[in-house]
SEMAR-841795 format. One record per residue (C-alpha): residue number from 1; x, y, z. Coordinates in nm, 2 decimals. Layout:
<atom num="NUM" c1="X" c2="Y" c3="Z"/>
...
***
This chain:
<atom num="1" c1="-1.63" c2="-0.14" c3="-1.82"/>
<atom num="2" c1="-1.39" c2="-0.27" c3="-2.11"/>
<atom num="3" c1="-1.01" c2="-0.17" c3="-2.08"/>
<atom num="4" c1="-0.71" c2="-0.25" c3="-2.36"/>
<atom num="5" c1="-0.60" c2="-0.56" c3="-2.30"/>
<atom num="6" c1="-0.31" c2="-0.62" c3="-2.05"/>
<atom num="7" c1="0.08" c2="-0.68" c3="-2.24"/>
<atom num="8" c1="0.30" c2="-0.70" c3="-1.93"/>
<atom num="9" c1="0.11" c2="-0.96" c3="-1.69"/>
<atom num="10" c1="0.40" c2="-1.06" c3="-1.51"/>
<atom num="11" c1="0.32" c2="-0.91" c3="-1.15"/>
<atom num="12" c1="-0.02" c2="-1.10" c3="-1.18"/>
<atom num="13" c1="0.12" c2="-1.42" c3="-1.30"/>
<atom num="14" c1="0.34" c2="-1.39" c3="-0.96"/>
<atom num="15" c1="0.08" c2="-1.32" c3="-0.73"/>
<atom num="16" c1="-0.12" c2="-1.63" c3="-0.91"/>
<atom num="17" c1="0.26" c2="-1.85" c3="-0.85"/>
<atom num="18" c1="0.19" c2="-1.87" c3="-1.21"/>
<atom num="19" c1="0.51" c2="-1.90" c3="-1.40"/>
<atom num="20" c1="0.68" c2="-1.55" c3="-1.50"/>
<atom num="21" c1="0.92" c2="-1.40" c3="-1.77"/>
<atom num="22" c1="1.12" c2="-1.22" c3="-1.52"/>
<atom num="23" c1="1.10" c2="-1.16" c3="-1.13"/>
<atom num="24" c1="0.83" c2="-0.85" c3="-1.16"/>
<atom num="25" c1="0.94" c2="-0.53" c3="-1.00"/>
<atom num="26" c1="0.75" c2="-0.24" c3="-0.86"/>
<atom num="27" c1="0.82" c2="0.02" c3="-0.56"/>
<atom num="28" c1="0.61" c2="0.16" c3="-0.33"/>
<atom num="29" c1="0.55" c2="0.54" c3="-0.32"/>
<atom num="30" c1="0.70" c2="0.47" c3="-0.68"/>
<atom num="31" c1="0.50" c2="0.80" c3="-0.82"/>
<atom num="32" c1="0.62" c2="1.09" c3="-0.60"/>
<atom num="33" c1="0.91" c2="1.32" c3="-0.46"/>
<atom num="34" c1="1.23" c2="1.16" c3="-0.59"/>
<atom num="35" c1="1.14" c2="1.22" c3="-0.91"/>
<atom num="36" c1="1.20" c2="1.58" c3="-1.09"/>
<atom num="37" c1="0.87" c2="1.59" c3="-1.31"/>
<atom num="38" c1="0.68" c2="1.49" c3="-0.99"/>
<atom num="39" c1="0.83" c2="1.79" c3="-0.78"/>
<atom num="40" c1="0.80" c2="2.02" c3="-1.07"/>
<atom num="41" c1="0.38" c2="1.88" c3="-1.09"/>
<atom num="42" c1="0.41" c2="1.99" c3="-0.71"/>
<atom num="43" c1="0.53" c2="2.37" c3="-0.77"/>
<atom num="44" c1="0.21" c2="2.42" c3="-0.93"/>
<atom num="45" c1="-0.05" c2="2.24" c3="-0.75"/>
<atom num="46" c1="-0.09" c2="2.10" c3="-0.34"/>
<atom num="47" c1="-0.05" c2="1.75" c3="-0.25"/>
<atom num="48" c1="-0.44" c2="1.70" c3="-0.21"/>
<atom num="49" c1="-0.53" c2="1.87" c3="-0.48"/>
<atom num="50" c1="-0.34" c2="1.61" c3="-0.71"/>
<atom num="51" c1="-0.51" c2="1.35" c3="-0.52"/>
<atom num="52" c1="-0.82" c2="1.46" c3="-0.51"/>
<atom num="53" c1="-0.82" c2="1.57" c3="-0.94"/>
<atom num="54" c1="-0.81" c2="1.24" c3="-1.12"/>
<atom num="55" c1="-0.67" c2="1.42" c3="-1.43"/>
<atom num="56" c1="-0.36" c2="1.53" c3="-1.17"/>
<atom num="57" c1="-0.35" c2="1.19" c3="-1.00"/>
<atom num="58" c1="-0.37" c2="0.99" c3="-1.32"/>
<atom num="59" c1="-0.04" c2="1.17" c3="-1.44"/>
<atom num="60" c1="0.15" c2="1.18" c3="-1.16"/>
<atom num="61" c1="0.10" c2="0.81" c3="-1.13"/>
<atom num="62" c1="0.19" c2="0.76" c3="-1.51"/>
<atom num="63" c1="0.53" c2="0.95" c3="-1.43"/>
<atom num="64" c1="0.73" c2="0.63" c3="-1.33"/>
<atom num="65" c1="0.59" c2="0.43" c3="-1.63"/>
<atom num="66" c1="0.72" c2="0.67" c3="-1.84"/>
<atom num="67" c1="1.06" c2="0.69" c3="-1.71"/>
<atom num="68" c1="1.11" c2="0.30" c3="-1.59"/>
<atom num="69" c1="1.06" c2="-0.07" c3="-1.67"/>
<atom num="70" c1="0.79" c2="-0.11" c3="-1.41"/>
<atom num="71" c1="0.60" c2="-0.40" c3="-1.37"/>
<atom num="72" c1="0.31" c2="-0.32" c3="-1.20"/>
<atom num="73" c1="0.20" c2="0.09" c3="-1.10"/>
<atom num="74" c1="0.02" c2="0.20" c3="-0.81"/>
<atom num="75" c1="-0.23" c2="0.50" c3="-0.83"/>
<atom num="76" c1="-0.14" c2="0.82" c3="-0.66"/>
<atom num="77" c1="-0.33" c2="0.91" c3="-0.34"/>
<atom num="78" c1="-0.32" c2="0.86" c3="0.03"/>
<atom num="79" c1="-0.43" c2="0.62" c3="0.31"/>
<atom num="80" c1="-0.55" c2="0.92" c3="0.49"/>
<atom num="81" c1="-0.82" c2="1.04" c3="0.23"/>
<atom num="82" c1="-1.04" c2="0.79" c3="0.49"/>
<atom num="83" c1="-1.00" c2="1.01" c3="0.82"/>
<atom num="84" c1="-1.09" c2="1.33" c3="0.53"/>
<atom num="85" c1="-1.40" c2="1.12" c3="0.44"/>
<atom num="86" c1="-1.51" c2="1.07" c3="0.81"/>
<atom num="87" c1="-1.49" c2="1.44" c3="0.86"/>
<atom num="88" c1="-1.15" c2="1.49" c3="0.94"/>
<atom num="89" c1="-0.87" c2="1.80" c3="0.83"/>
<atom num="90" c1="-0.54" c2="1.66" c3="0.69"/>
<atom num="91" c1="-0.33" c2="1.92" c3="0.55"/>
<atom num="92" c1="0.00" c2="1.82" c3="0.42"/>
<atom num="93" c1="0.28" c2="2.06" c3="0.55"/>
<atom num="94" c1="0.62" c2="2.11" c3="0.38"/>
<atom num="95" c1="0.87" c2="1.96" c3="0.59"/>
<atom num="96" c1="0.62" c2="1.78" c3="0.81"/>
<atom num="97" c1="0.41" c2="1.56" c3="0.60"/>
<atom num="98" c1="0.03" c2="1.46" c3="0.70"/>
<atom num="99" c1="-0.08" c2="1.69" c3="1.04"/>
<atom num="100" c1="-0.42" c2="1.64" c3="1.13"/>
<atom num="101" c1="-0.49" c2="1.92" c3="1.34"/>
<atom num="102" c1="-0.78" c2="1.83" c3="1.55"/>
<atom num="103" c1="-0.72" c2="1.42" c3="1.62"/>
<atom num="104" c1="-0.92" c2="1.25" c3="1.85"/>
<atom num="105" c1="-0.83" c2="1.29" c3="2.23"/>
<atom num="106" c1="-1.04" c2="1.13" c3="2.40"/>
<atom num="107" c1="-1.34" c2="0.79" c3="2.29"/>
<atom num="108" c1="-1.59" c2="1.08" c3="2.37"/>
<atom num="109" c1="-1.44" c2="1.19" c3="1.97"/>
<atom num="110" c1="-1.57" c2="0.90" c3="1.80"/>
<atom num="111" c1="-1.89" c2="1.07" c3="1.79"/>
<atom num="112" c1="-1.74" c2="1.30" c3="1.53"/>
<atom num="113" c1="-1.64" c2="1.05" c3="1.33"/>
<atom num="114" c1="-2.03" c2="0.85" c3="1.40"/>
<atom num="115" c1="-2.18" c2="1.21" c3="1.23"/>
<atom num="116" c1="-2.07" c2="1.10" c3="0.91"/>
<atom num="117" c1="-2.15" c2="0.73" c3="0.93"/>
<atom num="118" c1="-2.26" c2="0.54" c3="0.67"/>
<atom num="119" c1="-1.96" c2="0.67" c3="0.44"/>
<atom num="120" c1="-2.08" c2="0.67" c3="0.12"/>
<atom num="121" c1="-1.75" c2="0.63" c3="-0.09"/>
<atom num="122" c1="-1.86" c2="0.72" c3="-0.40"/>
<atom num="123" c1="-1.95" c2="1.07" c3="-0.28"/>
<atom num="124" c1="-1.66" c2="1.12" c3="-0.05"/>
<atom num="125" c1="-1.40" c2="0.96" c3="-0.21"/>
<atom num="126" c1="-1.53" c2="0.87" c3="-0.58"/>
<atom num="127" c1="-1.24" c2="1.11" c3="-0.71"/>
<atom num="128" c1="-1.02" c2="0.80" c3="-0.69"/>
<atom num="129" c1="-1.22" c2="0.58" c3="-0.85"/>
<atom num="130" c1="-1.20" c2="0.83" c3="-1.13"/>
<atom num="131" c1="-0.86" c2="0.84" c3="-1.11"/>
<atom num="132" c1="-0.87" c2="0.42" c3="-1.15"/>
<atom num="133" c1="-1.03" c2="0.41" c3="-1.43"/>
<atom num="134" c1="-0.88" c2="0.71" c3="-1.62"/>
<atom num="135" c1="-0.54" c2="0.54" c3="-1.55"/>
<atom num="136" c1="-0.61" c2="0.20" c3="-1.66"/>
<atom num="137" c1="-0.69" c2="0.35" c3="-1.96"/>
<atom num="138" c1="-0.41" c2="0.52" c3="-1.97"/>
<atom num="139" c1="-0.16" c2="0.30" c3="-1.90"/>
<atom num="140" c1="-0.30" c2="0.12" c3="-2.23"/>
<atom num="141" c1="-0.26" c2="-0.23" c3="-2.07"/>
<atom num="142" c1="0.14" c2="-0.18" c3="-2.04"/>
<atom num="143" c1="0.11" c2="-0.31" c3="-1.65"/>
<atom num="144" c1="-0.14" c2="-0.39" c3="-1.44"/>
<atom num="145" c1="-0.31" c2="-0.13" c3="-1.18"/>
<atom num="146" c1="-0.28" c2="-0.15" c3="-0.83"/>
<atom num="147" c1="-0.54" c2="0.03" c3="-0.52"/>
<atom num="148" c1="-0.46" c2="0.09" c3="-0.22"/>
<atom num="149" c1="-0.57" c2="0.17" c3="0.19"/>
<atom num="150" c1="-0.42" c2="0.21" c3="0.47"/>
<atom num="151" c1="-0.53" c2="-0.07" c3="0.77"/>
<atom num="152" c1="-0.76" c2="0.03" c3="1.02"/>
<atom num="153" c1="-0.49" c2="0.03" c3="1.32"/>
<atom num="154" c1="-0.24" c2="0.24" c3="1.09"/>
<atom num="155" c1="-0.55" c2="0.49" c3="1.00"/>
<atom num="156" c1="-0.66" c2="0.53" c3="1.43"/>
<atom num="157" c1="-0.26" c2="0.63" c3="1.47"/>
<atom num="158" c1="-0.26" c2="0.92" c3="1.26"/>
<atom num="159" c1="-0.58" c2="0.95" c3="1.36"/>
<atom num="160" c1="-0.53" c2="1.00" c3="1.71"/>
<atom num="161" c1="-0.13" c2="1.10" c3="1.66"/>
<atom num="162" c1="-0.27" c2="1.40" c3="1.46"/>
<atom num="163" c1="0.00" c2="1.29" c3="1.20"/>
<atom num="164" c1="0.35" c2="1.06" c3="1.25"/>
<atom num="165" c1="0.48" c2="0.93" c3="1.58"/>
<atom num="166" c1="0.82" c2="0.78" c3="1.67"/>
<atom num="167" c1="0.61" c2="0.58" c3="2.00"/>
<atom num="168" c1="0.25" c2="0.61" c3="1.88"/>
<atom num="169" c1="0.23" c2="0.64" c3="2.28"/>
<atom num="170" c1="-0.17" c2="0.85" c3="2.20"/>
<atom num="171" c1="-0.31" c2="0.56" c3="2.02"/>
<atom num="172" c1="-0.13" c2="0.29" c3="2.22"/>
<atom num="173" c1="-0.28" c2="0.47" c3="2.51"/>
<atom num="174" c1="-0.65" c2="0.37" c3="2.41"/>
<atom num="175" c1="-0.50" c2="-0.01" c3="2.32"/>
<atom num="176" c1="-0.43" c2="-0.01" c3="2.76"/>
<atom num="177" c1="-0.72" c2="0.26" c3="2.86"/>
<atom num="178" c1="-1.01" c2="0.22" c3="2.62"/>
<atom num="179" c1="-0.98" c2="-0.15" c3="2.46"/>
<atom num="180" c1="-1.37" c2="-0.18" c3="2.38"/>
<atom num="181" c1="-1.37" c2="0.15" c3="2.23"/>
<atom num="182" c1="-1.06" c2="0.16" c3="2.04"/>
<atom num="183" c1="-1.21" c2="-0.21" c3="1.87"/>
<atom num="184" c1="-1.54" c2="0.04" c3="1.77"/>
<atom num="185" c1="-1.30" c2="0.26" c3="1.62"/>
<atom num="186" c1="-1.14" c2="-0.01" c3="1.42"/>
<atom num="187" c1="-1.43" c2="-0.16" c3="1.31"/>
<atom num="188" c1="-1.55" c2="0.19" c3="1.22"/>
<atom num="189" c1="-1.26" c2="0.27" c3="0.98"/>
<atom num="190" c1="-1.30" c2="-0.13" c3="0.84"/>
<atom num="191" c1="-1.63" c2="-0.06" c3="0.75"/>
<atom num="192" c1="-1.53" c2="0.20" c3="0.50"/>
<atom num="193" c1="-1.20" c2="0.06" c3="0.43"/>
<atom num="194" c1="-1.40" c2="-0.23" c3="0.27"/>
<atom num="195" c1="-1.62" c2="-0.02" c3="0.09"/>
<atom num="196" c1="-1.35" c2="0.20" c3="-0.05"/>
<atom num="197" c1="-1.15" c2="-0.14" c3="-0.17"/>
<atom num="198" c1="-1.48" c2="-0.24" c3="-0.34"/>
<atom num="199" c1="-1.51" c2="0.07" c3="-0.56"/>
<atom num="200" c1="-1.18" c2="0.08" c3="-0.65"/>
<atom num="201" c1="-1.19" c2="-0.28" c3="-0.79"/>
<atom num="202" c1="-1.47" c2="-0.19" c3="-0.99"/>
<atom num="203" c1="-1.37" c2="0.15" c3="-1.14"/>
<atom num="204" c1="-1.09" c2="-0.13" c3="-1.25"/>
<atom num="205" c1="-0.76" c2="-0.13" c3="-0.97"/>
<atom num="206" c1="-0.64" c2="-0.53" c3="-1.02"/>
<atom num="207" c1="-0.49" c2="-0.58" c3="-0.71"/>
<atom num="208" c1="-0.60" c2="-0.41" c3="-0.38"/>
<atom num="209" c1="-0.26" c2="-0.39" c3="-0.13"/>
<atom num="210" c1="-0.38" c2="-0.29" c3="0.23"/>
<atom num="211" c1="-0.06" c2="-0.08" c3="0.41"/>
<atom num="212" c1="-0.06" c2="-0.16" c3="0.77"/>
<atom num="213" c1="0.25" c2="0.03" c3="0.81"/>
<atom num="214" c1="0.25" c2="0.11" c3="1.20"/>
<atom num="215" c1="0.23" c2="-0.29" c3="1.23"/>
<atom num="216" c1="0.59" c2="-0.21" c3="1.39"/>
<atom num="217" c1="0.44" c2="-0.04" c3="1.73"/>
<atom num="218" c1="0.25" c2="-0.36" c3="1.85"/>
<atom num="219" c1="0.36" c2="-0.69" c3="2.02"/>
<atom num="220" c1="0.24" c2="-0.95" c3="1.88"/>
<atom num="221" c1="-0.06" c2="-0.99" c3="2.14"/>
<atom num="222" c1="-0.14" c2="-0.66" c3="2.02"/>
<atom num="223" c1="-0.11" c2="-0.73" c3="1.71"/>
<atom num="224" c1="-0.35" c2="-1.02" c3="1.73"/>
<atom num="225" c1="-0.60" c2="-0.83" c3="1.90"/>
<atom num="226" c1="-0.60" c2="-0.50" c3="1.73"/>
<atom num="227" c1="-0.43" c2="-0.55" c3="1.43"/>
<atom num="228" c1="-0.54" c2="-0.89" c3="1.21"/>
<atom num="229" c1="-0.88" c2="-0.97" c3="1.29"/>
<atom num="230" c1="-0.98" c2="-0.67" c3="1.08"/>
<atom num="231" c1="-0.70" c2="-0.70" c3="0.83"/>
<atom num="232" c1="-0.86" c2="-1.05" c3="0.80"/>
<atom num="233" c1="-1.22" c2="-0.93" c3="0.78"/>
<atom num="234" c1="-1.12" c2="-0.70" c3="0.49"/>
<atom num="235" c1="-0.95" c2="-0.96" c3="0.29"/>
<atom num="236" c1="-1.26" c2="-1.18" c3="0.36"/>
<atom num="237" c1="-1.55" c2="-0.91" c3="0.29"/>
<atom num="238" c1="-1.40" c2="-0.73" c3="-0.01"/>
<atom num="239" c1="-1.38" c2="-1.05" c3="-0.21"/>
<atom num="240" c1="-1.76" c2="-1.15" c3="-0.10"/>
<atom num="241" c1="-1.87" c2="-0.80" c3="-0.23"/>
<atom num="242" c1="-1.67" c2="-0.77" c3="-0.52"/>
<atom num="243" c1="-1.88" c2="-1.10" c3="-0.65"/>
<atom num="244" c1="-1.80" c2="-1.31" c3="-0.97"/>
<atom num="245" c1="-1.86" c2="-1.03" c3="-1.27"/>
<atom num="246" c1="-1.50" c2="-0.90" c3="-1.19"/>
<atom num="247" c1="-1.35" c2="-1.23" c3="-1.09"/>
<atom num="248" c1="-1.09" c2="-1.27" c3="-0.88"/>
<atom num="249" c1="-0.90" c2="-0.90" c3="-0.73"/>
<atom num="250" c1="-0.69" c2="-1.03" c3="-0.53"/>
<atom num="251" c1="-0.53" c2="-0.88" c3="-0.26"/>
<atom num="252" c1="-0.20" c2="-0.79" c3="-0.04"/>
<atom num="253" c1="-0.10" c2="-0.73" c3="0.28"/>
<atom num="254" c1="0.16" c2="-0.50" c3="0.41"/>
<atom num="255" c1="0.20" c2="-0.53" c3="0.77"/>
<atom num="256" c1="0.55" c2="-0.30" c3="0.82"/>
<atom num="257" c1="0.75" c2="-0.50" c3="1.14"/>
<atom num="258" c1="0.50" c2="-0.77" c3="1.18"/>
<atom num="259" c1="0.77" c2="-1.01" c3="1.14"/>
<atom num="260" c1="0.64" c2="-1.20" c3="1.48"/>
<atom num="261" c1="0.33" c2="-1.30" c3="1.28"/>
<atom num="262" c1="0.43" c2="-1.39" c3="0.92"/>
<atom num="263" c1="0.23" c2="-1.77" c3="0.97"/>
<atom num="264" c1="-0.07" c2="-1.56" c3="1.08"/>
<atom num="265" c1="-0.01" c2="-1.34" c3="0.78"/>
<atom num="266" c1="0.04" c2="-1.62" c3="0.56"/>
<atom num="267" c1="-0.32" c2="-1.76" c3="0.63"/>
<atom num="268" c1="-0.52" c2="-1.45" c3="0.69"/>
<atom num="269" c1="-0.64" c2="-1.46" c3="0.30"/>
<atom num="270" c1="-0.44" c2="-1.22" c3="0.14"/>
<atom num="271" c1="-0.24" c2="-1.38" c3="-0.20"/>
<atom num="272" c1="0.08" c2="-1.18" c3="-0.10"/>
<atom num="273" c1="0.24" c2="-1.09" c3="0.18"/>
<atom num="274" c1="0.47" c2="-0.80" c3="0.16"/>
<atom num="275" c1="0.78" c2="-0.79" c3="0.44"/>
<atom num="276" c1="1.03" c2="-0.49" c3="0.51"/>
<atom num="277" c1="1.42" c2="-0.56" c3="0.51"/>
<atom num="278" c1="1.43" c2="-0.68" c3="0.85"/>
<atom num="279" c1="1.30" c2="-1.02" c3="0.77"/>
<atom num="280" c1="1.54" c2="-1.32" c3="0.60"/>
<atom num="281" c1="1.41" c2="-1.37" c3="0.26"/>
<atom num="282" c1="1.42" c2="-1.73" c3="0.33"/>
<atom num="283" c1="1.27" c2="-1.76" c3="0.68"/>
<atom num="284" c1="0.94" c2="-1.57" c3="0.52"/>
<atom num="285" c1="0.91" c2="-1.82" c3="0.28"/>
<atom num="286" c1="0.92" c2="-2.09" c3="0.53"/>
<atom num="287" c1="0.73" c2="-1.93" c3="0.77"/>
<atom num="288" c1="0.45" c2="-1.83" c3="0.53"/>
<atom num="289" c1="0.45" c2="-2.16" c3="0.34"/>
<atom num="290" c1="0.43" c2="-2.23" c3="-0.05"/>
<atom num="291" c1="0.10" c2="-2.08" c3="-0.12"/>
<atom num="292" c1="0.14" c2="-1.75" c3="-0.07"/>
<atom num="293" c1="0.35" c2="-1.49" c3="-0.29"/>
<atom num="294" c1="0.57" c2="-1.29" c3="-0.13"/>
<atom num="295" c1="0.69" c2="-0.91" c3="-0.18"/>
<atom num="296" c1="0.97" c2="-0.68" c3="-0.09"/>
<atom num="297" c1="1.24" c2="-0.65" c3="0.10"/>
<atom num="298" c1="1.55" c2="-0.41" c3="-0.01"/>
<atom num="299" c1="1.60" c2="-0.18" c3="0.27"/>
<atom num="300" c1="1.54" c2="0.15" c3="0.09"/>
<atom num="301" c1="1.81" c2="0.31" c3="0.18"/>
<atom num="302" c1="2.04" c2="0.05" c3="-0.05"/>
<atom num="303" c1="1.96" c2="0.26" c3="-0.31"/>
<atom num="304" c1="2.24" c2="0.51" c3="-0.18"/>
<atom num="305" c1="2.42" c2="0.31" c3="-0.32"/>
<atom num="306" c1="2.71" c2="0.26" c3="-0.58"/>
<atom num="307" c1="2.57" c2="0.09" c3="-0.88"/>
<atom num="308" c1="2.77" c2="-0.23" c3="-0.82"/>
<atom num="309" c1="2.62" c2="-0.24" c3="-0.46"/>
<atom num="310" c1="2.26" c2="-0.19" c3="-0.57"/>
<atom num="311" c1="2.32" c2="-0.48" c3="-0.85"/>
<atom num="312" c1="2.46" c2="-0.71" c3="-0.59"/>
<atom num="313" c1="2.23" c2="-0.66" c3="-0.34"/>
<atom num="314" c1="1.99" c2="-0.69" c3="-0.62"/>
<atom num="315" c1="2.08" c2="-1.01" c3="-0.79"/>
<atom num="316" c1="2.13" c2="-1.18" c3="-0.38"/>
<atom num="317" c1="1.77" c2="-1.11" c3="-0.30"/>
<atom num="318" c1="1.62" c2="-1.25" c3="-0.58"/>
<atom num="319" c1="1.82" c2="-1.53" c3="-0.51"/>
<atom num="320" c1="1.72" c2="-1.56" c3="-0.16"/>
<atom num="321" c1="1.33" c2="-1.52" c3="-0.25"/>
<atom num="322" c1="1.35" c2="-1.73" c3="-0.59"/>
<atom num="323" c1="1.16" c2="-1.65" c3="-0.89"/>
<atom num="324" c1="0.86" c2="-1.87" c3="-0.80"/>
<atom num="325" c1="0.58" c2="-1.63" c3="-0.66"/>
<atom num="326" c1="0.81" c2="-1.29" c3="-0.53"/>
<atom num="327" c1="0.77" c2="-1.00" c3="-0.63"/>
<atom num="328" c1="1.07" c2="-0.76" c3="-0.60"/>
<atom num="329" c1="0.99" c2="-0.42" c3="-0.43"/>
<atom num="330" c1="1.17" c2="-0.23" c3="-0.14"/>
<atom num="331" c1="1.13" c2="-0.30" c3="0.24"/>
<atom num="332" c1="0.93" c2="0.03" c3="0.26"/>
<atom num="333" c1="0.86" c2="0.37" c3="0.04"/>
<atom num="334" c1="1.12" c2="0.48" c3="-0.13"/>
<atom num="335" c1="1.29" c2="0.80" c3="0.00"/>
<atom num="336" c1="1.29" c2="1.10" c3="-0.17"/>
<atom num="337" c1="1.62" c2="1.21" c3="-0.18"/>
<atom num="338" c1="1.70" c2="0.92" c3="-0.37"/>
<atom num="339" c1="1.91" c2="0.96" c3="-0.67"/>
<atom num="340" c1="1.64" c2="0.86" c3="-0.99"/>
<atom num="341" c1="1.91" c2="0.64" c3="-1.16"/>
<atom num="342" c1="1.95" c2="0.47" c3="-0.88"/>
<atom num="343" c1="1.62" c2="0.31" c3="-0.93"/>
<atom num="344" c1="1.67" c2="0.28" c3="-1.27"/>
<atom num="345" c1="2.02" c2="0.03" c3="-1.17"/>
<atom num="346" c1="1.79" c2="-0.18" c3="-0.90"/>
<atom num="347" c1="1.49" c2="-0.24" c3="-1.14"/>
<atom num="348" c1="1.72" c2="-0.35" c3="-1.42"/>
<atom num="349" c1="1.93" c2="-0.56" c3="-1.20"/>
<atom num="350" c1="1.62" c2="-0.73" c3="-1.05"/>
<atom num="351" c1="1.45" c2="-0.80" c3="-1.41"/>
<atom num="352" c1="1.77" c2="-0.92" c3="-1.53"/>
<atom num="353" c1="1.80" c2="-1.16" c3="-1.26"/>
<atom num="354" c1="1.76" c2="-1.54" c3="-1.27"/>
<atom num="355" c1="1.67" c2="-1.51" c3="-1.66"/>
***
């Protein structure tokens, strides 16, 4: 599959730690509800219709390239396309967000799931790869693609939650109650998560970030147990199956609140590690080593922000991270009640940065 060639490599060149123009910039949930063309998109067709029409999802994610210096763009879709492949509802309700209306209760409910095991991704969830590749097209090599998952743990919460949680109390409940059965659950969900990462780097994504955003509900024995031996095993099998005809896709991890287990992060073979705003800049990078890029950390609420706050805050975090393999993004997704301009002041202030 041949695509125009790539003009703004900068966000590769930093996950590499190969040296860059200017600090690379790109925010997550960058396509979607703070921006007025994406809400207007939304008046006329559902959430998972969008995600599930490449035409739909390749525009929506085109929106912020449009409108902003971006480095890097992510497609539009949704971690919980997975629990919809293995035969689960997942509306998404105005006011709500995701509600999965028949979660699992009990480990007896795996068998659900078992009914629609092997996944095959192409037939279940080849509309993204679709998407991938009618993007990259589109984006006519101005930045570089990125796919995404959600991790297995963050996948069993909804899961199990039937959609967001402020204790995750249900699936923490199978962590204490069901230990053996929760760990066939999560290697379950990493089978297709692997899978799913594979066909996107083919239809032509060029970095694969895995969101483990509900990191933030386990201790770190938790975390160790139920959280990074799979996040590890899909860093290690995605790059064995994606084989030598692509080259190298490499890969980041997100683990939201993981901050107890940034050395474990550091060597679990992902190229970057991302980290939310309540981790020092400079302890990550001495806690993760030289080796490994790192990405984030502005809480997203900065960009509330007067202009000359944003730019501050802006120009001290680069400063903090260094230019040498970071990649500027926000602590988490980006709100969307956030003033437009707003992001417009941060990603100027960033690029302009250490010049």
């Amino acid at each position: 599959m041949s695509f125009p060639p790539l003009i703004n490599d900068n966000f590769l060149r930093a996950v590499r730690g190969e040296k860059v123009d200017h600090v690379p910039v790109w925010i997550m949930r960058q396509a979607g509800r703070y921006l007025p063309e994406f809400r207007a998109f939304r008046e006329k067709h559902n959430f998972f219709e969008i995600c599930q029409t490449p035409a739909y999802a390749t525009e929506v994610t085109l929106q912020p390239i449009r409108r902003y210096s971006l480095d890097a763009s992510i497609i539009f879709s949704d971690i919980l396309v997975i629990p919809q492949a293995l035969g689960m509802i997942v509306e998404m309700r105005p006011g709500v967000g995701p509600v999965l209306p028949e979660p699992l209760v009990t480990v007896d409910d795996i068998q659900r799931l078992e009914k629609h095991i092997p996944v095959d991704v192409q037939e279940k969830l080849g509309y993204v790869a679709k998407a991938i590749t009618m993007t990259r097209k589109q984006l006519e090599g101005k930045v570089p693609l990125i796919g995404f998952t959600g991790a297995p743990w963050t996948l069993m919460c909804y899961m199990i939650e039937g959609g967001g949680s402020k204790t995750m109390s249900k699936a923490k409940k199978w962590i204490y109650q069901w230990p053996q059965e929760t760990k066939k659950l999560l290697s379950l969900l990493t089978d297709v998560i692997v899978d799913y990462l594979v066909m996107q780097a083919n239809a032509g994504a060029q970095l694969l970030q895995v969101f483990e955003s509900n990191a933030e509900y386990l201790g770190p024995e938790q975390f160790d147990e139920f959280s990074l031996p799979y996040l590890k095993q899909i860093a290690y099998r995605v790059k064995e199956m994606i084989g030598s005809e692509l080259g190298t896709v490499p890969m980041t991890v997100f683990a939201k609140g993981a901050h107890y287990g940034l050395e474990k992060l550091g060597q679990s073979g992902y190229e970057v590690v991302g980290i939310d705003w309540t981790v020092d800049p400079v302890e990550a990078r001495k806690r993760v080593g030289p080796n490994v890029t790192l990405q984030g950390n502005l809480d997203p609420c900065a960009l509330y922000a007067s202009k000359e706050t944003i730019e501050k805050m802006a120009k001290t975090m680069v400063e903090k991270f260094g230019k040498h393999r970071y990649i500027a993004n926000l602590g988490h997704g980006i709100y969307p009640d956030v003033p437009p301009e707003n992001v417009e002041i941060f990603i100027n202030a960033i690029q302009s940065a250490c010049q």
